[in-house]
C-alpha positions as CSV (number, residue, x, y, z in Angstrom):
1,X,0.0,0.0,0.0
2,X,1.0,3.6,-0.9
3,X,-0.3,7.0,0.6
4,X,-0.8,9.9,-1.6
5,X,-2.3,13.1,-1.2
6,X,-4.7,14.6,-4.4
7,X,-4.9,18.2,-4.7
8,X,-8.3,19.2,-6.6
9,X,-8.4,22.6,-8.4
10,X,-11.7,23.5,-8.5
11,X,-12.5,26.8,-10.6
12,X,-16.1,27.3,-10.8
13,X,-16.8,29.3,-14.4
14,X,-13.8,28.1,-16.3
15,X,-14.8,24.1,-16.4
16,X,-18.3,24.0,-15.5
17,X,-19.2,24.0,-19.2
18,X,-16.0,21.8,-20.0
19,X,-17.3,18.9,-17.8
20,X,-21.1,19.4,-18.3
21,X,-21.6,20.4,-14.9
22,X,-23.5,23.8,-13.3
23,X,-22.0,25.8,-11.0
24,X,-24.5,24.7,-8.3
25,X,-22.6,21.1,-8.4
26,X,-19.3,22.7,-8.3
27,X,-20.0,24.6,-5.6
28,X,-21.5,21.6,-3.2
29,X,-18.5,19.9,-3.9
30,X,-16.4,22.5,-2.8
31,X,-18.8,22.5,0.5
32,X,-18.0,19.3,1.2
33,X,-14.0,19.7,1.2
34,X,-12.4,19.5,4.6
35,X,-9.6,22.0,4.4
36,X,-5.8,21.3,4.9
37,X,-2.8,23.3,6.2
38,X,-0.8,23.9,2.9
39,X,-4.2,24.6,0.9
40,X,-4.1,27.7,-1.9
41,X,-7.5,29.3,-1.5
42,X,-9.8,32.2,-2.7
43,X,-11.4,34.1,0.1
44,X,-15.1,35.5,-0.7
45,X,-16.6,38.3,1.6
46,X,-20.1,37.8,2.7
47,X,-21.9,40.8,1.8
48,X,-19.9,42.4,-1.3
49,X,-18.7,38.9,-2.5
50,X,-16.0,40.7,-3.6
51,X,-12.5,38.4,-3.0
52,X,-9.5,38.6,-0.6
53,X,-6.8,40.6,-2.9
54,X,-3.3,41.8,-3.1
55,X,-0.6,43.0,-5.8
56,X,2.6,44.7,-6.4
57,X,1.0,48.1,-5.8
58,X,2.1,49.9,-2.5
59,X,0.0,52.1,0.0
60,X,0.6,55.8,-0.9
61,X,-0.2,56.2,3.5
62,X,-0.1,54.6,6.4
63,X,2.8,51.7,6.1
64,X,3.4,52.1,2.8
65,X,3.6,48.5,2.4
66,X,1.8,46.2,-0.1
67,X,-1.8,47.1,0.0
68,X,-4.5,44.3,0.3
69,X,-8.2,45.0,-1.5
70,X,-11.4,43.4,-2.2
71,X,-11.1,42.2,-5.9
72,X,-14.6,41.8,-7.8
73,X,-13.1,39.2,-10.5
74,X,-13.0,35.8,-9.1
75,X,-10.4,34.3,-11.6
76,X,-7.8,36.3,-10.6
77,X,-4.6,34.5,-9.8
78,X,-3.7,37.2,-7.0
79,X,-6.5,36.4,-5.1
80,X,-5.5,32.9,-4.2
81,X,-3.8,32.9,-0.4
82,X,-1.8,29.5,1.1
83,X,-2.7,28.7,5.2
84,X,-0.2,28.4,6.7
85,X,0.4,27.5,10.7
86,X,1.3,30.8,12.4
87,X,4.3,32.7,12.6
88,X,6.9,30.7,15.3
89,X,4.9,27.6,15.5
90,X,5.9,23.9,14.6
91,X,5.3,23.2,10.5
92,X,1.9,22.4,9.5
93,X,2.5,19.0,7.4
94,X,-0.1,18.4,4.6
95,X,-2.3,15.7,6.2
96,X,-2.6,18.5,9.1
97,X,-6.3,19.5,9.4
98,X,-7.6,22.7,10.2
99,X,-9.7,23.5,13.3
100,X,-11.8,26.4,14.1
101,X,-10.0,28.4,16.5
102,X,-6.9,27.5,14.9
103,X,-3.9,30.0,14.6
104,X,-3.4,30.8,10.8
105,X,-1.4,32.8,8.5
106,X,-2.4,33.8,4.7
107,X,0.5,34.0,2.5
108,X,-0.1,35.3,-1.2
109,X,0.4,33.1,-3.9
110,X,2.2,35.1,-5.9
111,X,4.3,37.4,-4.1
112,X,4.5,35.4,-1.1
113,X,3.8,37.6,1.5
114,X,1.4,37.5,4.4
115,X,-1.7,38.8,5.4
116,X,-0.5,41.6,7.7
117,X,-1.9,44.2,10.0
118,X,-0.7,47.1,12.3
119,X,-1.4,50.1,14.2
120,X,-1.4,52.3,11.0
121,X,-4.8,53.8,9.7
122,X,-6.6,52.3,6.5
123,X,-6.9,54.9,3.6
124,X,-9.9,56.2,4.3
125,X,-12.1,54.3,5.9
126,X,-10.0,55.3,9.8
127,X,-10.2,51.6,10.6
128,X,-6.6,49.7,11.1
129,X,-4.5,49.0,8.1
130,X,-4.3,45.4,6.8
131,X,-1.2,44.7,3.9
132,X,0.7,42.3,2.8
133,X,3.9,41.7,4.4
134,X,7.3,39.5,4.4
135,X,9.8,38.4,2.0
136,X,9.4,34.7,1.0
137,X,7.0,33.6,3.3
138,X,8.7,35.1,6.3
139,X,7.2,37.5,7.8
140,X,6.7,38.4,11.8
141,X,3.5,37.4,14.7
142,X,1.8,40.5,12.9
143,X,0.8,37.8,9.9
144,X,-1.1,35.8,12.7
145,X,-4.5,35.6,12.7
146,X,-7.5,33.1,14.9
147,X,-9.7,31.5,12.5
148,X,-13.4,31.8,14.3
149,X,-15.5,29.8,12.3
150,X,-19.0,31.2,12.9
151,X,-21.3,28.6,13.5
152,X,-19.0,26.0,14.9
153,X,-16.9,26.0,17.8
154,X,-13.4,26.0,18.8
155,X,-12.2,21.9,17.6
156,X,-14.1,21.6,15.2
157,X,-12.8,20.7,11.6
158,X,-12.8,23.4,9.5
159,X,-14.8,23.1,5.9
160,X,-15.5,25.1,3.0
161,X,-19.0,25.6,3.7
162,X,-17.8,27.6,6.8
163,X,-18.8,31.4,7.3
164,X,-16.0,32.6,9.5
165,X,-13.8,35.5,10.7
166,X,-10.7,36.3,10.8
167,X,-9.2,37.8,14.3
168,X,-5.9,39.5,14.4
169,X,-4.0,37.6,16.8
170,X,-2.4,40.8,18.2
171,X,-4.6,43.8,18.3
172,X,-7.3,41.5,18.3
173,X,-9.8,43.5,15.2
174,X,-11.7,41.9,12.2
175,X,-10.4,41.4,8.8
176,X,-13.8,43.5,6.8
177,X,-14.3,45.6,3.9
178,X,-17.7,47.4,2.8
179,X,-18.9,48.2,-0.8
180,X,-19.2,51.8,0.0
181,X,-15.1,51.5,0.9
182,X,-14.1,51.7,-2.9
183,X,-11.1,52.9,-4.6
184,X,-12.1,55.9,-6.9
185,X,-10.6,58.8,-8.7
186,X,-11.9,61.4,-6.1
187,X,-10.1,59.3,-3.1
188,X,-7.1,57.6,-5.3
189,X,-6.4,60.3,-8.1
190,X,-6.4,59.4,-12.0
191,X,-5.0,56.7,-13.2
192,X,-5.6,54.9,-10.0
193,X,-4.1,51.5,-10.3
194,X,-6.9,49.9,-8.0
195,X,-10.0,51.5,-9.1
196,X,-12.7,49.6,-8.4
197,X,-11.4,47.5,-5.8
198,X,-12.3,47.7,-2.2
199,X,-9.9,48.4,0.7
200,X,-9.3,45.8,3.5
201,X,-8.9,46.8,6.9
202,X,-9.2,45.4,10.3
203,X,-12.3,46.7,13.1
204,X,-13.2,45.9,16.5
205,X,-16.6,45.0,15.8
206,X,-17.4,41.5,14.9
207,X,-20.5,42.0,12.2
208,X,-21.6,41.6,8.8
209,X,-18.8,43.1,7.1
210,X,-16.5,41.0,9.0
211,X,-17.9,37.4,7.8
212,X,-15.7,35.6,4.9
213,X,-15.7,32.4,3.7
214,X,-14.1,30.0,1.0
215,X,-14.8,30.2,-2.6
216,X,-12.6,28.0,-4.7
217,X,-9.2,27.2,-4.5
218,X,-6.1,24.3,-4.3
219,X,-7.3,21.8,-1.6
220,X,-5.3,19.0,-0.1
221,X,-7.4,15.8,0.8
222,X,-7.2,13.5,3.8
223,X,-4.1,10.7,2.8
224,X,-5.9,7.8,0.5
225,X,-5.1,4.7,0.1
226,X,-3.5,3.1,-3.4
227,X,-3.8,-0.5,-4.0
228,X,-1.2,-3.0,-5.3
229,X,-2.1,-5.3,-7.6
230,X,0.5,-8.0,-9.0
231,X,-0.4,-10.8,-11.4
232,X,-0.2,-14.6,-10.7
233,X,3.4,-14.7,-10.9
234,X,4.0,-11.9,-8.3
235,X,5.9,-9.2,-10.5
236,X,3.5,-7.3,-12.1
237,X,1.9,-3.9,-10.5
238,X,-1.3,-2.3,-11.3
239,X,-1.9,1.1,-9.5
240,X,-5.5,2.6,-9.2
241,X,-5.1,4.5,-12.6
242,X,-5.4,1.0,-14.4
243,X,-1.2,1.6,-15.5
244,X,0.9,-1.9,-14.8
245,X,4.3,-2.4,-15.6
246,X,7.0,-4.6,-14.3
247,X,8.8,-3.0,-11.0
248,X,10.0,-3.8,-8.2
249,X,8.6,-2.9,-4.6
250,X,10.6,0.3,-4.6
251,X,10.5,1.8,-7.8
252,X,6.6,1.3,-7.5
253,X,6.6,4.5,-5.4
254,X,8.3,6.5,-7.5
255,X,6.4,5.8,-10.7
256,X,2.8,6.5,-8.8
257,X,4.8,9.6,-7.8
258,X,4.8,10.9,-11.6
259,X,1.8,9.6,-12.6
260,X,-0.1,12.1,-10.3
């Protein structure tokens, strides 16, 4: 026996049509998905279902450190954010479930940096200032934040189907945004490079504009099992893809290895 792990990319409009599925079936799939430390996921927001953003594009106040929006467009590769355990803390491994109540951190996928906050003030809005922060991954206990999953308690594995929020370890405020918190011309001048978008900031009050959940994403599954098969005379191997060949014991891992 073998263990594997299978990482499912699920992106809702680009292969519902492809695999003559609906979006409705995509997205109880995606429900079902117990989620994984190591997971690259997009981050919806409750009430503007606008997603969890960042970019190479720096605050003009505040920090001026990479900024963090609310992106309408859900197929946008810098939306996608890796959990990761907390800053200091023991490696998650990739059979690690996560629990609500678990200490997180968000790093993004493409210019791998954390989900940051600090006593700076937002753009406008006068909440606290969320960024992105770090070089490579590495970053300080300002990235760390308590998953509170909404209607489930403290223990409990964490799914997609979750509504949660997202508590800044340190100063303790909500990771929220607001439709009516919008980048324009009047607040961000002409040629605004993130018109549009919505700014992310963190607030002591735990309420609507706080609650976030996952949309689609990367997910790791629980370990599964691959059986051997071998024919009468012992030699030949037939993984669960149907492919046999004849290998020995230990270059049997190794080719399931490529296969996936």
């Amino acid at each position: 026996m073998i263990k594997w792990f299978c990482m499912i990319i699920i992106i809702k409009q680009l292969f519902a049509d492809d695999f003559h599925v609906t979006i409705e079936e995509i997205e109880e799939e995606i429900n079902k998905k117990k989620i994984y430390y190591g997971s690259t996921v997009r981050i919806e927001h409750q009430s503007s279902e606008y997603f969890l953003h960042s970019h190479l594009v720096s605050y003009g106040s505040g920090s001026g450190q990479q900024s963090v929006t609310g992106m309408q467009a859900d197929h946008d590769y810098n939306s996608l954010w890796t959990i990761k355990e907390c800053h200091n803390q023991p490696l998650k491994k990739y059979d690690d479930q996560i629990k609500c109540g678990d200490c997180i951190r968000l790093e993004h996928m493409l210019t791998f940096r954390n989900l940051h906050s600090h006593p700076h003030q937002a753009p406008f809005s006068g909440n606290q200032e969320v960024s992105a922060y770090g070089d490579n991954g590495n970053g300080d206990s300002s990235d760390d934040w308590i998953l509170e999953c909404i209607d489930n308690k403290n223990g409990d594995d964490f799914q997609a189907s979750m509504w949660f929020y997202l508590k800044h370890k340190i100063t303790s405020k909500y990771l929220r945004t607001n439709k009516k918190d919008n980048f324009n011309q009047r607040n961000c001048g002409y040629h605004c490079p993130i018109e549009g978008q919505l700014e992310i900031s963190a607030q002591v009050a735990k309420n609507a504009d706080a609650k976030w959940k996952i949309y689609s994403g990367l997910f790791y599954q629980q370990p599964q099992r691959i059986e051997d098969d071998y024919d009468q005379d012992g030699s030949r191997h037939c993984n669960s893809y149907g492919q046999c060949d004849d290998i020995d014991d230990d270059e049997f891992e190794t080719v399931v290895q490529k296969d996936l």
